[in-house]
N, C-alpha and C positions, 0 to 999 in steps of 0.2 A: 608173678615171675613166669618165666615161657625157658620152658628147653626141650631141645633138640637130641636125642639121648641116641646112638649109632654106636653098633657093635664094630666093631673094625679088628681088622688084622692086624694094625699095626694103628698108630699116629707116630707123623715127626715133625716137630718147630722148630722153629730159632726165630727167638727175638730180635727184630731188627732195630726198632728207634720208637723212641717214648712216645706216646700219645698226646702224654698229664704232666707236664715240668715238674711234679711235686713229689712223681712216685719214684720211689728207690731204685738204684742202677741193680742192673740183674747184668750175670754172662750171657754173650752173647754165640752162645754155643747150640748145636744141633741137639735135642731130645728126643730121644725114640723110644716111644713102651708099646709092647706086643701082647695081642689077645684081652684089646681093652674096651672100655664102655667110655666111647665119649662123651660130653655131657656138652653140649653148645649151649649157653644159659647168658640171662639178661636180667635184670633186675628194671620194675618198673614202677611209675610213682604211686601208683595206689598202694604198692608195697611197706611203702614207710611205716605207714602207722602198726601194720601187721608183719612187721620181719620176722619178730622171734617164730610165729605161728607159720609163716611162708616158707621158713627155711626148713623146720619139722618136717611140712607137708610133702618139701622139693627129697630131703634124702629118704623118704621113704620111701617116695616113688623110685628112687637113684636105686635104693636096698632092694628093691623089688624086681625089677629089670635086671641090677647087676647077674641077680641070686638065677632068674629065670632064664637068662643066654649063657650062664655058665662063664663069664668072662672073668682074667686071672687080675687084673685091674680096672680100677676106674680112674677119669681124667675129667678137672671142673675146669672146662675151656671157657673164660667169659669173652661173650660173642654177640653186640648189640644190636646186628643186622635182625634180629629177630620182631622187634615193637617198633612201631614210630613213636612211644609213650615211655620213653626212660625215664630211669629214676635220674638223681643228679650221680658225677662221678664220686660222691662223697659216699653215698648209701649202694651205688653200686661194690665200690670194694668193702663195704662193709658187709654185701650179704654176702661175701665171695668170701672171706676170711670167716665168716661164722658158716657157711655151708662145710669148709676143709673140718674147721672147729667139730662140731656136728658129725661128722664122717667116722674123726678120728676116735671119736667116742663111743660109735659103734662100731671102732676096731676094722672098718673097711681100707681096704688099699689104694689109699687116694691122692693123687697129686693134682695140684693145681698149677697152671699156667699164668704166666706173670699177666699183675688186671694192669690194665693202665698202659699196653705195649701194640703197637706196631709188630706181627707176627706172620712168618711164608711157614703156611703146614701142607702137609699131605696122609692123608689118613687113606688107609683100604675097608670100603663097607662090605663088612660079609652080606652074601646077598639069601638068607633063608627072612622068612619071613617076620621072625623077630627084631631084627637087625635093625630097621628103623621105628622111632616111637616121638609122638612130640605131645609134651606136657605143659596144660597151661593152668596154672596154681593159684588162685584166687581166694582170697580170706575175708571175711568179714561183709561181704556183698556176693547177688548172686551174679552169675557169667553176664546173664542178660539186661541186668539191671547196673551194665558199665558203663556210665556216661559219658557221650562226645562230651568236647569242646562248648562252652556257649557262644553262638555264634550270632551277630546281630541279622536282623532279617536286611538289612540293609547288605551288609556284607555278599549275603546268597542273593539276591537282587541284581547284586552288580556284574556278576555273572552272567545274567542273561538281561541284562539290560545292552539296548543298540544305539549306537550314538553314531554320528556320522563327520566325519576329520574335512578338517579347512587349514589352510597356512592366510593369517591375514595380514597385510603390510600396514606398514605405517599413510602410503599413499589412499589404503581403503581397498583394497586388489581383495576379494576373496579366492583363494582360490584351493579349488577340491584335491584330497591327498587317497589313495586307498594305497592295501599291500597288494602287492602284484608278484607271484614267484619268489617272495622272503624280500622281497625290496619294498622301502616307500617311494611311491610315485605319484609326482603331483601334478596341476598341470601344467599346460605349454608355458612357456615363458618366463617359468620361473628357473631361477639360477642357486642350485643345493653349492655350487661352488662356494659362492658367498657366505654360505650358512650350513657350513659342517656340521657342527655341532648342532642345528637347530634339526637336522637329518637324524641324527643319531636319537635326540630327545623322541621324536616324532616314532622313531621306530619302535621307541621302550615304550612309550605310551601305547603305542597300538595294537603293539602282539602281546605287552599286560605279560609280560616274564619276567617277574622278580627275583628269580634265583639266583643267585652268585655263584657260577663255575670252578674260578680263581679267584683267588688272592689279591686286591687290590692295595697298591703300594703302600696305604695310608695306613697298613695294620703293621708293617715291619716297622714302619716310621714313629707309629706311635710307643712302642716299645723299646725302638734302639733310642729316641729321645726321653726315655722315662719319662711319657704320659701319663696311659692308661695301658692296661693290660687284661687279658680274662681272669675271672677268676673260676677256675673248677671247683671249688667249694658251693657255688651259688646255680641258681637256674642260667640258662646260657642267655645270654642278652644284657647280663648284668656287669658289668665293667668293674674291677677296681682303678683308681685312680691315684697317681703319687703324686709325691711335693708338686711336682714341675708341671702335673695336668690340671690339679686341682687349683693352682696360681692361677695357671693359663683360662681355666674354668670360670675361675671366679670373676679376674677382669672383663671380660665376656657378659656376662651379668652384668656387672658393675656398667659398662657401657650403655646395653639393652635399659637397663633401668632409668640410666638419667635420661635419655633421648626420651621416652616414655613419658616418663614424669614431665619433662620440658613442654610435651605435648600437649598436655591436658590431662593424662587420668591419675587417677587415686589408685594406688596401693594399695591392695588385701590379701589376706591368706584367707584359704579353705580346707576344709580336710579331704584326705587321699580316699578315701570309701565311702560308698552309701551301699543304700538299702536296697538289693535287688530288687525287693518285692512292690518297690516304690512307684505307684501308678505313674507318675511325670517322666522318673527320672530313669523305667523301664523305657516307654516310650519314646525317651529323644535314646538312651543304648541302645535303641534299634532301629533309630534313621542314621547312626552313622557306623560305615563302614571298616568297624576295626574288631578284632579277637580279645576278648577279656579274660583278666586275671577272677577268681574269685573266689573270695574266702570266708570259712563258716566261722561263726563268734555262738554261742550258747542258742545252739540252732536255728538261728540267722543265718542267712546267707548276704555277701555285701560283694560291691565289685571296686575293685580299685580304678580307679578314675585315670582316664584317657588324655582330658583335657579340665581345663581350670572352667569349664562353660557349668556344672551340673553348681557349686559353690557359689557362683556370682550370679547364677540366673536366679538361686533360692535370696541370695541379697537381697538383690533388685525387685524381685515379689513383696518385699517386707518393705521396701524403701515407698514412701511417697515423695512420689514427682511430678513436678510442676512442667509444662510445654519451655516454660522458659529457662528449664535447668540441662535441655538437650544441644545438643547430644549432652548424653552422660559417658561418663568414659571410665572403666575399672579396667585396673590390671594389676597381673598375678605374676611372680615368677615361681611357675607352676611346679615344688620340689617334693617331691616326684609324680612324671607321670609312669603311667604303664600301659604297654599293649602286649597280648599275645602272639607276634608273630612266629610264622610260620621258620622252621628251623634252618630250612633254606636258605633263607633269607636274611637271617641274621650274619653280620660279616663285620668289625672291629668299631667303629665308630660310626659307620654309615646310617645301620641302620639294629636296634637293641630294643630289648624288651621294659627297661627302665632309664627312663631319662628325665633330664630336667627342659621345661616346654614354658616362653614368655607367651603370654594367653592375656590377651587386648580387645576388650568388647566394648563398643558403642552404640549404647539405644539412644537411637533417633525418629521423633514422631513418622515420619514415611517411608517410601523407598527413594525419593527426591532427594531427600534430605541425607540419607544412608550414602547415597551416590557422591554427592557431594561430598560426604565425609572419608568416602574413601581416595578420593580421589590425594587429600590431604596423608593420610596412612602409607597413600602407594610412594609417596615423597621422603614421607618419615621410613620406611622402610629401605631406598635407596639411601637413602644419605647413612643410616646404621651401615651396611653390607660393606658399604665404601670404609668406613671407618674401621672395620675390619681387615679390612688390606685386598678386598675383593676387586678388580675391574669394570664398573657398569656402564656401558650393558653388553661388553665381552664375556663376561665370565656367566653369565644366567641365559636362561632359555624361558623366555615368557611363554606359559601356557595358560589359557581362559576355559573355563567350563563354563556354558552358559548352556537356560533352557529356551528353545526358540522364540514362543511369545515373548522374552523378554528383550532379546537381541533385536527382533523385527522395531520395538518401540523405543531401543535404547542404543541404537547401533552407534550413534556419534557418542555414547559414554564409554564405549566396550573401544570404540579406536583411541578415543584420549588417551586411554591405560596404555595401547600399543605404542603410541607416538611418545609417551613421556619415556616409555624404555627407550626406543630408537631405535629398533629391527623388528622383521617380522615376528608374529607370534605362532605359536600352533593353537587351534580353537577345536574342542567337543564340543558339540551342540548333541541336545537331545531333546527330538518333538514334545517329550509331557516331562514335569515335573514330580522326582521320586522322593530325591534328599530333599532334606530343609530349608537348602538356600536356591537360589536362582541364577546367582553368576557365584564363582569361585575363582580368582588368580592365584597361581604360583610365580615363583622364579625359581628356578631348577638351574644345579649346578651336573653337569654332566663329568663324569668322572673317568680313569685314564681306563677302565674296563669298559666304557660307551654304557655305562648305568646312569640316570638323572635321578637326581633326590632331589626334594623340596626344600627351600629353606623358610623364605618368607610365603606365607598365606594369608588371604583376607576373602569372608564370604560375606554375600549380603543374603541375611536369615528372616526369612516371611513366614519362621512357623512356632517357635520354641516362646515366643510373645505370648499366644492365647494358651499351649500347654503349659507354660509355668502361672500364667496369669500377671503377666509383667506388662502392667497401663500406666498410662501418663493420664494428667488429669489437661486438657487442651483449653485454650482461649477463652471457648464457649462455658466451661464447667463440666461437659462431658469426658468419661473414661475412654482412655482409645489403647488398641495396641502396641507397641512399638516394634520398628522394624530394626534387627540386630548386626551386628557387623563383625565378626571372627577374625582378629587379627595374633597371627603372630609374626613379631616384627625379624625374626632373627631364622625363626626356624627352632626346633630343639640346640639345646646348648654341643650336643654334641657334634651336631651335625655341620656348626659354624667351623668346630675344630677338624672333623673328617673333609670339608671343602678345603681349609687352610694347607693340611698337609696335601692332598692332592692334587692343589694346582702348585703348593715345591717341588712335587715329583714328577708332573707337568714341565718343569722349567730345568729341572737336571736333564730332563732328556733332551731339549735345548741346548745343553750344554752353557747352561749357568749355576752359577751356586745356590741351592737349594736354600731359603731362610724364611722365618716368619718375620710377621709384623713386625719392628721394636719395639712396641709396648706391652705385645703378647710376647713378647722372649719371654720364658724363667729366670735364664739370665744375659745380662745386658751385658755387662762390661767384664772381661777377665783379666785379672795383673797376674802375670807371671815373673817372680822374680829367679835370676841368672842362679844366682846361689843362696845360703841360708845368709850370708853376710848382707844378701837385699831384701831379704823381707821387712826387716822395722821400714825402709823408707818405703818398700813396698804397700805395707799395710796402712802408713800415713796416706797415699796415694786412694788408697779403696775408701778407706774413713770420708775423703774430703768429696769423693764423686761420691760418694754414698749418701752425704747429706742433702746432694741435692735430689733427692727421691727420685735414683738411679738404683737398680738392682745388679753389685759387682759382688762378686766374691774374688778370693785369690787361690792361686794353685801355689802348696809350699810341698808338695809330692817329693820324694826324692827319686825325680826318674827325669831325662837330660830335656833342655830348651826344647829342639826339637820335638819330641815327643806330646810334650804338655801342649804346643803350639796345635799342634794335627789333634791332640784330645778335644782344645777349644772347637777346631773345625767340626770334628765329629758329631759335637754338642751343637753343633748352631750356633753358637755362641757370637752376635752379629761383631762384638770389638774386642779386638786381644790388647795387651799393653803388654812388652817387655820388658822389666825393668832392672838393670844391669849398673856398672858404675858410669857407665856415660851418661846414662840417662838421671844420677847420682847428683853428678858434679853440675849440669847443663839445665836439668830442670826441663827438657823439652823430649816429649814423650813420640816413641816411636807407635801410633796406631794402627792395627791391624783392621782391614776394614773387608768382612770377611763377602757383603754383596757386590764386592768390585774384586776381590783378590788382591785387592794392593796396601803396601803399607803408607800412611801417610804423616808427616812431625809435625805435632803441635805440642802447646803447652795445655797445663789442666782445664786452666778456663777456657779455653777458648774449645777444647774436645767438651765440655760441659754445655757450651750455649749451644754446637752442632746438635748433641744428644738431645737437648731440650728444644727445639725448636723443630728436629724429626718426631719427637713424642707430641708435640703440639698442645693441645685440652684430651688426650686421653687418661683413663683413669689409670690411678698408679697402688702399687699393693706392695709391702716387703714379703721377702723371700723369706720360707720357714727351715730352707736349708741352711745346715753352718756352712760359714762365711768361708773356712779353709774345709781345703778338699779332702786334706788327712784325717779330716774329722766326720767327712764325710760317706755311706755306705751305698752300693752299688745295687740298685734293686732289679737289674736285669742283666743276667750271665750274656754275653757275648762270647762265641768262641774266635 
């Protein structure tokens, strides 16, 4: 715990607006207490396990100062600007309510200011020399013996590793890019008109700023559609997900999975942790470039896995393979991964410390052979995005990491990959080889903040073969290495749904109507009947689109047409049906069709074979929502 403890002449707040949707409303009135000892305090995660002894230690220090400035009060301001190492908001208001607890115990004059609030103070520091004091409380370990982060050496590498930027066309054009006065610039003759976006990706890549300033649309989106949400109970990066993200979630999987399988590989689960101290599986945690989670078991220490590679590399060690069984092909829907990033950085779907990650490796006797195999992958790969409801190759930004000897020997394999997208690519090259692999593609979706995340990846891996000891037995009878291939076809599962809401919100600014896929709706089709006298035909109507493995519920609300109509829109909801005594007697249904704004009349069947020949071969899921809306509860306030 760290506070900041200040004699002042006066303090005065007023709460302005919640921080933590969870914590209790307070007035929103001005408080002044005079000749008081402020206490500026943070609760942090080493804390946890030693609160009761943290909090002892923080009001004696509080008792001690108060007693020594002669102050006629005290005030426990919690105030987080102090650590970059919070605890979570769960244990923060918890040490804040046992520190008042604590206080009150020893009969001290203590108030606390509201935890969990958005607050405008102004304090006066008396200026004698006691007046300011900062205390940093530490239990159960010594100050100096407080451990960073673990951080892969790969990670601090990449930092002072130099790479040098190319834009490459599909025609074969290399050509040179640096930053110039906060601008990219490339050279003559090339046209950024044509390739906005490919400007923007270029920029992110190069000045390597991952921070998120603002608020990109896709977090308001995800919550006013009951996605996903944060949860402040958890570490931050960690999402809860409702009926309608978790639907959306699964079919997403469910897609990823069959293309996969269609492909060629086998199916496996692995487990989420291993052994830090594991000679291998140390080794490849520090050829790749990410922050790890890590936790101690009966004084073990294990880290939770990044990607499905540490699992299926120890498989494929144990497996015997024959030349004639390659490629081999495993794959994982990797539940859960995890990385530690940076707090900055984390921002609603984009980009979280726990996600689920499709994780696609083929060993293949060479690098010849690896090539060719991706080349396959990079196919498998577009035809998923597209099924998504993505645009290819409008909506991606091809970028290539390659290491030069490899490029100089393999340039016409590195254009193929450009040419099958269809636009230029941006390329890092780097003279010597640090990481694992030797060429690495993404597709990156750039977002309405001019941020690019990655969705689909695939590396060709020359190293983690002889570390794990993963051979094939060859032709000859002799053991060889194999050379690996890192694909994930999708991207992480959340990040398919952070690109989906962000090119809707892309398209509202267009001034079209904002909708997902049809077969990623939650829900598909809405019957709104006129009155309660329409629901029984009402409900025949949902029943009979509902068998055809269509996801409709009905609105039986008692609140006017109108209304319920604009609720569908609100919801995204791509077809409304109104169903009144016209549509009673006539049998032909007025459809609301909500990506055009217009209503169009058909009868059941034939709005059945439209729906069904829009959903095509995608997979289908029932809704675990009830079917009426009056039975249904509202899991995110709107005001």
């Amino acid at each position: 715990m760290r506070m900041l403890l200040i004699h002042s002449k006066f303090l005065e707040y007023k709460p302005t607006r919640k921080a933590l949707k969870y914590i209790k409303d307070v007035e929103k009135k001005k408080v002044k207490i005079e000749n008081v000892l402020v206490v500026l305090t943070c609760a942090e995660n080493r804390d946890e396990q030693y609160l009761k002894e943290v909090v002892g230690k923080s009001i004696k220090e509080i008792k001690n100062q108060f007693e020594e400035v002669k102050a006629k009060n005290i005030v426990i301001y919690p105030y987080a600007h102090l650590s970059s190492d919070l605890a979570s908001p769960y244990l923060a208001d918890r040490a804040i309510k046992e520190m008042e607890k604590e206080s009150k115990k020893q009969k001290l004059p203590v108030h606390v200011s509201p935890f969990g609030w958005y607050k405008e103070f102004v304090l006066h520091c008396l200026g004698h020399p006691l007046a300011e004091s900062f205390k940093e409380i530490v239990v159960g370990e010594k100050k100096k013996e407080v451990k960073e982060e673990t951080v892969s050496k790969a990670l601090k590498a990449e930092k002072k590793m130099k790479s040098s930027w190319r834009i490459l066309t599909p025609k074969g054009d290399l050509i040179p890019l640096e930053i110039k006065d906060g601008k990219v610039v490339a050279g003559k003759d090339f046209d950024w008109k044509k390739n906005e976006n490919l400007k923007k990706f270029a920029m992110y890549e190069m000045a390597k700023s991952r921070k998120v300033k603002e608020k990109p649309p896709h977090v308001e989106l995800m919550r006013k559609l009951e996605l996903a949400d944060y949860e402040s109970a958890s570490d931050p990066g960690n999402l809860r997900y409702y009926p309608k993200g978790e639907l959306m979630r699964d079919l997403i999987q469910n897609w990823v999975d069959s293309n996969v399988i269609d492909y060629g590989a086998m199916k496996v689960e692995t487990p989420i942790m291993y052994d830090l101290n594991h000679p291998v599986m140390v080794k490849y945690l520090n050829r790749f470039p990410a922050r790890q989670y890590i936790v101690e078991s009966f004084k073990r220490k294990f880290f939770l896995r990044f990607a499905a590679c540490f699992g299926q590399f120890t498989m494929a060690h144990d497996a015997i393979i024959s030349y004639k069984e390659l490629p081999m092909r495993l794959y994982e829907m990797a539940k859960y991964s995890f990385r530690l990033e940076k707090r900055g950085e984390l921002v609603g779907l984009r980009r979280l410390r726990s996600f689920i990650m499709p994780d696609c490796h083929a060993f293949c006797s060479d690098v010849p052979q690896a090539m060719e195999e991706m080349k396959k992958r990079f196919d498998l790969a577009l035809k998923i995005q597209k099924g998504f409801g993505f645009n290819v190759p409008e909506d991606f930004e091809l970028g290539i990491r390659v290491v030069k000897e490899f490029w100089e020997k393999n340039k016409d394999f590195v254009l193929s990959l450009v040419k099958t997208h269809g636009k230029p690519a941006l390329i890092e090259m780097w003279d010597k080889r640090f990481f694992y692999f030797i060429l690495k593609y993404e597709l990156n979706f750039v977002d309405n903040l001019d941020k690019a995340s990655a969705l689909t990846t695939d590396q060709i891996d020359v190293e983690n073969a002889e570390n794990y000891g993963i051979y094939y037995t060859d032709r000859d009878g002799k053991k060889k290495p194999v050379t690996i291939l890192h694909l994930s076809p999708s991207g992480a599962i959340c990040r398919v749904m952070y690109g989906l809401l962000e090119k809707a919100a892309k398209e509202q600014k267009q001034g079209k109507n904002p909708i997902l896929p049809l077969w990623l709706s939650p829900i598909q089709v809405r019957v709104i009947p006129v009155s309660d006298k329409h629901i029984k035909q009402a409900i025949e109507i949902m029943e009979k689109i509902e068998k055809e493995n269509i996801r409709v519920d009905l609105d039986d609300r008692n609140k006017s047409v109108e209304k319920r109509v604009r609720n569908a829109e609100m919801e995204w909801v791509p077809y409304s049906i109104v169903v009144g005594e016209r549509e009673m007697k006539s049998g032909i249904l007025p459809v609301r069709i909500r990506k055009i704004g217009k209503v169009k009349k058909m009868k059941v069947d034939e709005f059945v074979k439209i729906l069904k020949k829009e959903i095509k071969n995608k997979p289908f899921r029932k809704s675990s929502l009830p079917k009426l809306l009056s039975k249904r509860p509202q899991f995110v306030a709107w005001s």
